[in-house]
Structure formats: structure tokens, C-alpha cells
Steps between C-alpha positions, in 0.01 A plus 500: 500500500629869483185774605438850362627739776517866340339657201636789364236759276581808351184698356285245612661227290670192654880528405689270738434189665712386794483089588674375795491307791420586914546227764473612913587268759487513879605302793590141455534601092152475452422652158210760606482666201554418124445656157595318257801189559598495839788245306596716274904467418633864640802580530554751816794700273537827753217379764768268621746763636396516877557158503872458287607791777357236768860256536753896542238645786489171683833490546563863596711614252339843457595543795862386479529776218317745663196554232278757563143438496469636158768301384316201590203577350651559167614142503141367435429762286386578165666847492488774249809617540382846663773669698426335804452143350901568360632667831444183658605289280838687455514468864438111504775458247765701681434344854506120347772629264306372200592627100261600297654286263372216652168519488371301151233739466628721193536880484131698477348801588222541754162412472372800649468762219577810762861317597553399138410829360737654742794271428477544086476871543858477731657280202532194780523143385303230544584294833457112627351634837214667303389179455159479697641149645796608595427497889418124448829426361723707731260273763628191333871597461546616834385207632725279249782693618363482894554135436751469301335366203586533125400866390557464157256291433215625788218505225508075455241324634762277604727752691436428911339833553237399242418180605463619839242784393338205304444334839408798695228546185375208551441504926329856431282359227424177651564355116762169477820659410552202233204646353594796435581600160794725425533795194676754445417852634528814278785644709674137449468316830239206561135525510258296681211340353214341711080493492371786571306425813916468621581874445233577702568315720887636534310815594283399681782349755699855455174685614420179763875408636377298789426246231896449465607240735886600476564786771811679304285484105224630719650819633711585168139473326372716799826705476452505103161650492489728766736672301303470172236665715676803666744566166267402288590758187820315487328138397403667183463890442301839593166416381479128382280246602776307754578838685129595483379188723803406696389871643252298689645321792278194477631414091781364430516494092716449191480500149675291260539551125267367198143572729610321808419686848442363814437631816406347895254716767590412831191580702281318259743207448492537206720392183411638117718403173400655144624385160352765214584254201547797276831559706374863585549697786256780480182309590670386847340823740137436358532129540677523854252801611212262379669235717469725833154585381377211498628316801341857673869632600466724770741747431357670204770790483722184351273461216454844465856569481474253201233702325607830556891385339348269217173666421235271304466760245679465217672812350700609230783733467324781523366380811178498389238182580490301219360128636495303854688176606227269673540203742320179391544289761375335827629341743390089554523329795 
């Protein structure tokens, strides 16, 4: 059953409630923590991009094209389009010689407000590789091509590509890939559902990677995130929650849409996967920073970092205080 994770007040007065589910495993997948159903259906929607990049790194063909670090980066990404998200994206398609045309994600503008603003007030059109997935697909269409595997149809579950991320999803998860169920993500390419205790999991071998028997998945994972780590304003944006913890060298961490974010600590050995059932994303820093709190993280300029960008004060647009957002929550053993 679903717990009561954030309360949100304003004057005094209990406005929002936010319900989810927590789950934190640790060596031999040994649920450690739990709030909430550690079973809970979840579907990993962007959380799963470190691993779909897993079967291209592995196989060297970054290097084959000559990506730059950045350029790798923005493959597992959730970008906002900010110039340096598109610069390397540009530069991905011209080095694997990739149209824009082909990527099924449709025509939008960015979901930073700063590059949006900028773009309406220069009269420029909406573009595919604006999409925030857009590093995902140009990760699955190079490959495809790499391969030579059917591009035009790179976003079916039954295209090769997909079915080998399916199995590369289900090593790093350590769920039976015939168990796995399969929907559709917003940007149009599958989505992986699994219990919860299983995302965590996933990140907790991508923060752990001696876990991973296979020699060539465990370097691209060590490849993967080490890169998350040193570029990390390239996984999501200046400021956000993804860019604000991969800063720390022992997280590696990803958020997906509709309240899922999940994220492993190496030291600790750690692996943590939230569903907010609400599908909201603003409750993730207190919820995450109440995480690191209460397994007594030790480096408390991470969850300061959290606080000082998403302040538990809530305020209005004058700025002014108007309420508080409140964790509810413990951990369980």
C-alpha cells in the first residue's frame, strides 16, 4: 500500500498530499529499505537510459565515430535542449550522418524556459532534437545503423536493437526478461515495467558494477557513469535534481517521468527507487535529501546542494513565503 511522503501547507493549512512508494536494496538485492510496496508495478520511463546506451558503449562505437565525452553523455540524457545539450547533439547527427527526419520524436521547443524564450523571440521553429529524449534515440539509431538493422522502424519493441536493450535491462536489473512488461514511452519508443525493488536494483548495479558478471556491460556501465558524473549538467540541465547529485562522485542517478527517480551510492552500496503516485516531480529533492538523511550520508554538502536549489519554503510570485513542503516519511528496515 502507497505511504504519505510530502505534505505541502501554505498559511499553515495542508494543501497537497504526495503518496508514493521508496524501496533500497543492497548487495545480493536484499531489500534494506521500504516505504510503501517494494512490488509496486513501475515503469523505469527515463531511469532506464544508462542502461538502453549499455549494448553502443560495449561495443565501442563511440569510439568508432569519435564522440566526445559530452556527446556521450547526452545519449542517456534527459536534456533541456540548452545550447550545449543541442551542440552535441548536432554533432552526433553529423558524425553518424543521421537526419533529423528520422527521429519519431515530433517537432517541439525546449523545455528549458531560458532556451525556449530565446528561440520564440528569434522567430525559430520548433525542432525534433529539442526533444528531451532525443540523445536516447540518436543512441538507438546509431546503433541500428552500426549494425545494419532496420532504421525505420527503431522504436518497435520488436526491432533487434530493442530486443537487445530488453536483454541488457534485464541482466542490469536482475528481473526475467519474459517478465518484463513493455509500454510505450512518451517520446514513442518502449518502456520497461518491473517491481519496484527492480529499479533499484538497476541502480544499485550502475553505482555497484562489480555486481555485473559480464566484463564488456561492466565497463560501458563504468564508462556510462563516470561520464554522468564528470558532465553531469548534460544528463539533465543547470540546476535540476539529476545534474545536482550526479555532482557527487559517489551517485549515480536518473529520473524518469510520472514521479519515478532512482538513484545508486557506491560507497554505501546502496540502491534507492521512488514512485510519487501523483506523477509529480517537485517532491523528488525533499524525498531524496530525506533519503541521505536518514541513512546518515556523509557528505552533507550533497544534501545541502538539494536545499539550497529546492528550498522547503514555499513561495509565491512575489517571492514571498507563503507555506512549507514537509517530508513524512521514515525509512524501515
Amino acid at each position: 500500500m502507497q505511504k504519505l511522503l510530502v505534505e505541502d501547507y501554505r498559511g499553515g493549512i495542508l494543501e497537497c498530499e504526495h503518496w508514493g512508494h521508496i524501496c533500497g536494496v543492497s548487495d545480493n538485492e536484499e531489500v534494506k529499505y521500504s516505504v510503501g510496496d517494494e512490488n509496486f508495478l513501475a515503469f523505469l520511463r527515463s531511469s532506464a537510459k544508462p542502461v538502453q546506451a549499455i549494448p553502443l558503449v560495449k561495443r565501442g562505437i563511440n569510439q568508432k565515430y569519435n564522440f566526445s565525452e559530452k556527446e556521450m553523455t547526452v545519449l542517456v540524457a534527459s536534456h533541456r535542449a540548452q545550447s550545449f545539450h543541442v551542440q552535441a547533439v548536432e554533432s552526433i547527427m553529423e558524425k553518424v550522418q543521421i537526419e533529423e527526419e528520422q527521429l519519431i520524436c515530433l517537432p517541439t521547443y525546449p523545455l528549458s524556459n531560458d532556451a525556449k524564450e530565446e528561440l520564440i523571440r528569434q522567430n525559430m521553429p520548433k525542432r525534433r532534437i529539442y526533444h528531451n529524449c532525443s540523445g536516447k534515440h540518436l543512441n538507438i539509431i546509431t546503433l541500428c545503423k552500426e549494425l545494419g538493422y532496420n532504421i525505420n522502424n527503431y522504436w518497435d519493441i520488436n526491432n533487434e536493437v530493442q530486443q537487445e536493450i530488453l536483454e541488457h535491462i534485464s541482466i542490469i536489473s536482475g528481473f526475467p526478461k519474459n517478465e518484463i512488461k513493455i509500454g510505450v514511452d512518451g517520446c514513442g519508443v518502449p518502456v520497461f515495467a518491473m517491481p519496484l525493488k527492480y529499479l533499484a536494483n538497476t541502480f544499485f548495479k550502475l553505482a555497484c558494477p562489480d555486481m555485473i558478471e559480464d566484463k564488456d556491460i561492466r565497463q560501458a556501465v563504468i564508462t556510462i557513469t563516470n561520464l554522468m558524473n564528470k558532465h553531469y549538467e548534460m544528463v539533465s540541465g543547470t540546476n535540476l535534481i539529476c545534474a545536482l547529485l550526479n555532482k557527487d562522485e559517489n551517485i549515480v542517478a536518473k529520473g524518469g517521468s510520472k514521479g519515478v527517480y532512482c538513484f545508486g551510492l557506491k560507497k554505501e552500496r546502496l540502491g534507492f527507487a521512488i514512485k510519487v503516485m501523483d506523477g509529480s516531480e517537485e517532491s523528488w529533492p525533499f524525498i531524496v535529501a530525506k533519503i541521505l538523511e536518514d541513512i546518515n550520508y556523509d557528505n552533507k554538502e550533497t544534501i545541502e546542494r538539494l536545499y539550497k536549489v529546492f528550498p522547503k519554503d514555499v513561495k509565491n510570485d512575489n517571492k514571498k513565503i507563503v507555506g512549507e513542503s514537509k517530508t513524512v516519511f521514515s525509512l524501515n528496515h
